[in-house]
C-alpha positions in Angstrom: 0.0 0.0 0.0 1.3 3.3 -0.9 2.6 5.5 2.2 2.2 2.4 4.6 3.8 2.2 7.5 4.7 -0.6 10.5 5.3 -0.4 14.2 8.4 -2.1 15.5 9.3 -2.7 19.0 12.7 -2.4 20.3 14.1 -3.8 23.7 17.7 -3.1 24.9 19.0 -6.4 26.1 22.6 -5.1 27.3 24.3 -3.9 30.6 22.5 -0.6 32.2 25.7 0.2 34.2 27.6 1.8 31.4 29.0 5.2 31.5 26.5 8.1 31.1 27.7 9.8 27.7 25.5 13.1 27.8 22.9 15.7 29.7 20.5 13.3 28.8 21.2 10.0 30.2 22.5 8.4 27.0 24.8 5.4 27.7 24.4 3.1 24.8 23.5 3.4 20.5 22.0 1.2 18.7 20.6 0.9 14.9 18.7 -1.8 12.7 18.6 -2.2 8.9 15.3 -2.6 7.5 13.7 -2.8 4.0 10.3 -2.1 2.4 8.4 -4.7 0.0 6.6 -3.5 -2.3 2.8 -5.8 -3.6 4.9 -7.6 -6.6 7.3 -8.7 -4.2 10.3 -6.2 -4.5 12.3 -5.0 -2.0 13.4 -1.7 -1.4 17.4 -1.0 -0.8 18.4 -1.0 3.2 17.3 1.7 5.4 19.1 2.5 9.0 17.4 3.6 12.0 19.6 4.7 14.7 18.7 4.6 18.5 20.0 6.2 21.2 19.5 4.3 24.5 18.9 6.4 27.2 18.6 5.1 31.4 15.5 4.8 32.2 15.8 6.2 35.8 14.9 9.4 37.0 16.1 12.2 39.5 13.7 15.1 39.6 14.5 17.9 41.8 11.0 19.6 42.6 9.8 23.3 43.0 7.2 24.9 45.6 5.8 28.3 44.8 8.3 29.3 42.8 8.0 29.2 38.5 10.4 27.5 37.2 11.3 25.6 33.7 13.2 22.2 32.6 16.5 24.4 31.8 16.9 26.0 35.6 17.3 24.2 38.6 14.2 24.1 40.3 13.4 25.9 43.8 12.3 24.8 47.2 11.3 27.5 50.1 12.4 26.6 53.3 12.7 29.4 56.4 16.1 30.5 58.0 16.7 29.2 61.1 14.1 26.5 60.8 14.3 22.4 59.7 12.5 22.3 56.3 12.0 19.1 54.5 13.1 19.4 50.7 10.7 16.8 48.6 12.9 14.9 45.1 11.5 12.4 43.3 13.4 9.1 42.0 11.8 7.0 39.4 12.0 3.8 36.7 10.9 4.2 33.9 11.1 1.4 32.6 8.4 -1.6 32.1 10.1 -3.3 35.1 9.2 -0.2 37.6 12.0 -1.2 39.9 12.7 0.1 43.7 15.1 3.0 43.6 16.8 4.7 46.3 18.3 8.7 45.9 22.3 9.5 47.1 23.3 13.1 48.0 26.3 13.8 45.8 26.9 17.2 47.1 25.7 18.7 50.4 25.1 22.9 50.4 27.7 25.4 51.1 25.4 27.2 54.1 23.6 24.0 55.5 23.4 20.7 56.5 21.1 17.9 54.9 19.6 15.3 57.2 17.5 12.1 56.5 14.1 13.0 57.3 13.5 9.6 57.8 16.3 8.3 60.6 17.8 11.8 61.4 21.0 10.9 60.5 23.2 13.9 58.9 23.8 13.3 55.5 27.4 13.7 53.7 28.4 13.4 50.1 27.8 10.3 49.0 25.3 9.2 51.9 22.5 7.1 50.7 19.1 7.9 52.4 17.0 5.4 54.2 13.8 5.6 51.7 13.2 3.8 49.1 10.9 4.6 46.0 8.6 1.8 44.2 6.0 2.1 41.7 4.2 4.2 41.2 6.7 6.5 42.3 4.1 9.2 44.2 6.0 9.9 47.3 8.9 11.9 47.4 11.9 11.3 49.1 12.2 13.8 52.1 15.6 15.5 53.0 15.4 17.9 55.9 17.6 21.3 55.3 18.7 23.2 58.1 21.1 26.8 57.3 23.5 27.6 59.2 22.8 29.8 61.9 21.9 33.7 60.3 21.8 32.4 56.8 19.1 33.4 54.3 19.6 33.9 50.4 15.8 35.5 50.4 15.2 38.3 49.9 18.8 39.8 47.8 17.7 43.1 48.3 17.8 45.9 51.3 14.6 47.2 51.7 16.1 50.7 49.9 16.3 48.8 46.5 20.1 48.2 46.8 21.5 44.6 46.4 22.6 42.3 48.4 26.0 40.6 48.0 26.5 36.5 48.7 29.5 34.5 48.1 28.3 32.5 45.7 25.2 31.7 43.3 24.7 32.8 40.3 21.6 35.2 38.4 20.4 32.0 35.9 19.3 29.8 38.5 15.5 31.2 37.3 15.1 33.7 40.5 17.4 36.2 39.5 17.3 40.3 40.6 14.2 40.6 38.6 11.7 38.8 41.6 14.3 39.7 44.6 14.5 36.3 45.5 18.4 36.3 45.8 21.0 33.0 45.4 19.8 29.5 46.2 21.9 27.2 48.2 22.1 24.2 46.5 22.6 20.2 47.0 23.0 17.7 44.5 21.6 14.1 44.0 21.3 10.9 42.0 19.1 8.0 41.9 20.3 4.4 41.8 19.0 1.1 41.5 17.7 -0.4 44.9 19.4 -3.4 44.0 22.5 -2.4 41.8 24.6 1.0 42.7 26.1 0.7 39.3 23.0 1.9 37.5 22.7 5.6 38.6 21.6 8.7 37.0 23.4 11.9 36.4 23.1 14.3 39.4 20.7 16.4 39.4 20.6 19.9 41.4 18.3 20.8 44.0 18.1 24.7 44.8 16.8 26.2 48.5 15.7 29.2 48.7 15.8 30.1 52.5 13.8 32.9 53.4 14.8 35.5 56.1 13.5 35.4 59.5 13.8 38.4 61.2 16.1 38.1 63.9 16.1 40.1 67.6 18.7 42.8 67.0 21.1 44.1 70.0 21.9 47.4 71.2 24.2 48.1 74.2 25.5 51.4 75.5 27.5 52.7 78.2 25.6 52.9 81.8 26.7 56.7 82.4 28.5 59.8 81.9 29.1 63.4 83.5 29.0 66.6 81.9 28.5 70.4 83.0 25.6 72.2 82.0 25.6 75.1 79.2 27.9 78.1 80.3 27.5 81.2 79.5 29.8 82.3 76.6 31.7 78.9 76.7 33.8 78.2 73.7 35.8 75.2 74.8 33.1 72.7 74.5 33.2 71.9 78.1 29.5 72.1 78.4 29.3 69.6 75.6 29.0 65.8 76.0 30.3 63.2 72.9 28.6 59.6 73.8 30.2 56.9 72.3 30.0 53.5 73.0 26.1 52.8 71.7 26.4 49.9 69.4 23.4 48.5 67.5 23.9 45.0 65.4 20.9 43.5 63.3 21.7 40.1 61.9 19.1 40.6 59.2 21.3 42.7 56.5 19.4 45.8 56.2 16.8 43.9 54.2 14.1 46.3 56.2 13.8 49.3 58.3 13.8 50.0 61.9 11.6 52.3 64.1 14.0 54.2 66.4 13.2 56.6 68.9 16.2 58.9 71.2 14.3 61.0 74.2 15.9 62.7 77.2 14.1 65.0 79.7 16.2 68.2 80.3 18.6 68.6 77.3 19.2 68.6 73.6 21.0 65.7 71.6 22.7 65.5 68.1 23.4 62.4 66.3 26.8 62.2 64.3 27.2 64.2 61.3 28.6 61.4 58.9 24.8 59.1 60.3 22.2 61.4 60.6 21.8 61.9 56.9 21.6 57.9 56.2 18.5 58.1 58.1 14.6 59.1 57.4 12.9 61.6 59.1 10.9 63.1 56.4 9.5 60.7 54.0 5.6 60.3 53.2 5.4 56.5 52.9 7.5 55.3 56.5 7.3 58.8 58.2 4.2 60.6 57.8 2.1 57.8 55.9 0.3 56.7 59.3 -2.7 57.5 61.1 -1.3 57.2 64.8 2.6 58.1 64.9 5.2 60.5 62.8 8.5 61.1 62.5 10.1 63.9 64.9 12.8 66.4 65.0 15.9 65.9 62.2 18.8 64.7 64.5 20.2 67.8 65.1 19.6 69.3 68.9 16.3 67.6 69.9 15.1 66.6 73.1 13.2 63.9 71.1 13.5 62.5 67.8 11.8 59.5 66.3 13.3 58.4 62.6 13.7 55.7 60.2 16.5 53.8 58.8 18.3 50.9 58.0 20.1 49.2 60.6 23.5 49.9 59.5 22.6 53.5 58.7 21.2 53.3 62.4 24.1 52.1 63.9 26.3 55.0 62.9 24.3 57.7 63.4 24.3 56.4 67.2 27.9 56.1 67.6 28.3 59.4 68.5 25.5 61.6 70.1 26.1 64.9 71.0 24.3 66.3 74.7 23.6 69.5 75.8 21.8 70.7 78.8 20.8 74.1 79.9 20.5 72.9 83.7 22.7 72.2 86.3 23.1 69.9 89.0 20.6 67.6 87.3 20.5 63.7 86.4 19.1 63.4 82.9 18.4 60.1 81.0 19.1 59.1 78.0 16.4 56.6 76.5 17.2 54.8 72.9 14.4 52.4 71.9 14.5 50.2 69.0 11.7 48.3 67.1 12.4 45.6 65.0 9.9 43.8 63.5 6.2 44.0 62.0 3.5 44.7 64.3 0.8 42.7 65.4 -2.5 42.8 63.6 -3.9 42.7 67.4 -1.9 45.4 68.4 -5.6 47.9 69.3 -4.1 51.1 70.6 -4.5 54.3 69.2 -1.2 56.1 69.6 1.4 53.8 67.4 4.5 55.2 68.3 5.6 52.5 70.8 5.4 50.0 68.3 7.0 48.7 64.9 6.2 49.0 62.0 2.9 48.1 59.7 3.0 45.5 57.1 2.7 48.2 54.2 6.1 49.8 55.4 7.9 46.7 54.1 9.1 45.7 50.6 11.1 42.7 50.9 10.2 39.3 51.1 10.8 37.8 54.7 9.0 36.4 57.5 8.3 38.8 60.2 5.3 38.0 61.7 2.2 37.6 62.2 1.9 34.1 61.1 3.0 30.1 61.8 6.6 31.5 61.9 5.5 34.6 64.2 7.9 37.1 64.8 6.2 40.2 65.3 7.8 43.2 67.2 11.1 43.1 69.2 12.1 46.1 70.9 15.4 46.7 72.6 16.3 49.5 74.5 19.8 51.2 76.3 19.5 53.8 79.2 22.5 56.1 79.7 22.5 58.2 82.8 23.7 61.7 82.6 24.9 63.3 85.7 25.3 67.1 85.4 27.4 69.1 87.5 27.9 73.4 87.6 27.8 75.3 84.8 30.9 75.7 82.4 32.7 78.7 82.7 31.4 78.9 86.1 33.3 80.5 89.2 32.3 77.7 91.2 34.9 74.9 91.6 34.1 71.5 91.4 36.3 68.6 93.4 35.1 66.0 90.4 38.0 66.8 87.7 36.0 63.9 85.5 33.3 66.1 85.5 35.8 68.0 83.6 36.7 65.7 81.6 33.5 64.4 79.8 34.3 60.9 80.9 32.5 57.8 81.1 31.6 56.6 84.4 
């Protein structure tokens, strides 16, 4: 019959434990020679159909709420600081749907891999406990854990400006363009329950690990004197440089910070080279809300209440400036920090002493409310201020670090 054709069955009867030859699992060719009869009895000339014999098993890394496509390595979300269990998949595809079992090849650079299974710690080359059989539905569970302060999610500060990581690349399929930073990654392959030989080419499995907002610190020194404001004093006597206020956020400035700086009878400067890294006047974070705003700019205020990143934070209260008008006084010094998102049951109607609303933030990262709950940390430092006479005074003083400005 003209433009007939015929169905011919192939089955590879040699070794499966040969050397993998390409991307796609190709360890063996093959061809056969065949001819085409025509109704009288004649036979075409030989034709050749080559075959390329590919392993039937399977590694499959597997993605979760992330797009992703057969040429990147696909994504699993797990939280910092938390045990996630990573689902692959190993398979046979074959007609004899044998048990298969899945090796780590390569553990991450910034975690550890356990067996979800035994909780054993898994190293390269570590087979894990589970074994696959048809129909190959469940996945094979390794639990993730970063190390302590790692998260690849979000790669950007919550200004816009990137983040920088050690490794990773941009065509992993979660580049700049969604935020979502540089996976960690671990590799597999799945082998024969029964023969080791017959194993797949590894396959890469990418963990995204989203930030958790950590509990910043902030310490300070307990206590200082100074001498009031003098009159026509010009050798800064009557003017008191703290130092020593150090704020650390683990978090990498991927989002802002409420800070508030209050004392009751002077006036207080943050340092020239900081106060200009932080917000005082923007709509959106300092006058966008119903129940608090942003007060005084930084420069001689009794209180001030900004915005900023933490780093930006941290220098601007490296060195703050004091100034009283009275003598013989103690005056505090109050710094409160607020770190965090807060709570949708927070009910009062002055939000000052609080953090942050959920439309201040940009960045992706789990701050609470929620399963992973977070909400608002606050940390605080309380310097005491113990002012003597005033400068340029006739009045002596037996206290020479009074003086001196010093640190109690």
């Amino acid at each position: 019959a003209v433009g007939s054709s015929g169905l011919v069955a192939y089955m590879y009867n040699g070794t499966e434990d040969e050397p993998i030859l390409d991307v796609y699992g190709t360890f063996a060719y093959d061809s056969f020679a065949f001819t085409v009869m025509d109704p009288h009895g004649a036979n075409s000339s030989e034709a050749f159909y080559d075959l390329t014999i590919r392993l039937p098993l399977l590694s499959e890394a597997s993605s979760e709420g992330f797009a992703d496509d057969e040429s990147t390595a696909k994504l699993y979300t797990v939280y910092e600081a938390s045990a996630g269990n990573v689902s692959v998949y190993s398979k046979d595809l074959s007609d004899k749907r044998r048990p298969v079992a899945v090796r780590i090849r390569s553990i991450p650079s910034h975690g550890q891999l356990y067996d979800a299974i035994t909780g054993y710690r898994l190293y390269n080359g570590s087979l894990l406990n589970s074994t696959s059989v048809y129909p190959y539905t469940e996945p094979v569970l390794v639990t993730y854990v970063g190390n302590a302060n790692y998260f690849n999610s979000p790669n950007v500060r919550y200004n816009g400006t990137l983040l920088s990581f050690e490794d990773g690349d941009d065509d992993d399929g979660f580049g700049g363009e969604e935020g979502l930073g540089h996976a960690d990654r671990f590799t597999f392959t799945t082998e024969l329950a029964s023969n080791p030989d017959v194993v797949t080419l590894y396959a890469t499995q990418a963990v995204v690990v989203i930030n958790v907002n950590d509990v910043p610190k902030l310490t300070s020194p307990k206590s200082f004197n100074t001498l009031a404001i003098g009159s026509g004093s010009e050798d800064d006597s009557d003017e008191l440089v703290i130092t020593g206020v150090k704020f650390t956020d683990e978090d990498r400035d991927v989002d802002p910070v409420k800070v508030i700086v209050s004392c009751n009878y002077g006036y207080m400067s943050l340092s020239s080279s900081g106060v200009s890294k932080v917000d005082f006047n923007s709509y959106d974070l300092c006058y966008g809300h119903e129940d608090w705003s942003c007060s005084g700019d930084g420069d001689g205020d009794n209180t001030m209440l900004f915005i900023g990143q933490p780093t930006a934070v941290a220098e601007a209260l490296s060195s703050i400036t004091y100034q009283t008008p009275y003598s013989f006084i103690t005056d505090y010094i109050t710094i409160a920090i607020y770190d965090g998102q807060r709570s949708d049951s927070y009910t009062g109607d002055d939000g000052t002493d609080t953090c942050l609303e959920e439309e201040d933030f940009s960045t992706i990262s789990r701050r609470g409310p929620g399963p992973f709950s977070t909400d608002c940390f606050v940390v605080y430092a309380n310097i005491t201020i113990e002012v003597g006479e005033f400068a340029n005074s006739d009045a002596t003083t037996s206290d020479e670090n009074i003086q001196d400005n010093t640190q109690l």
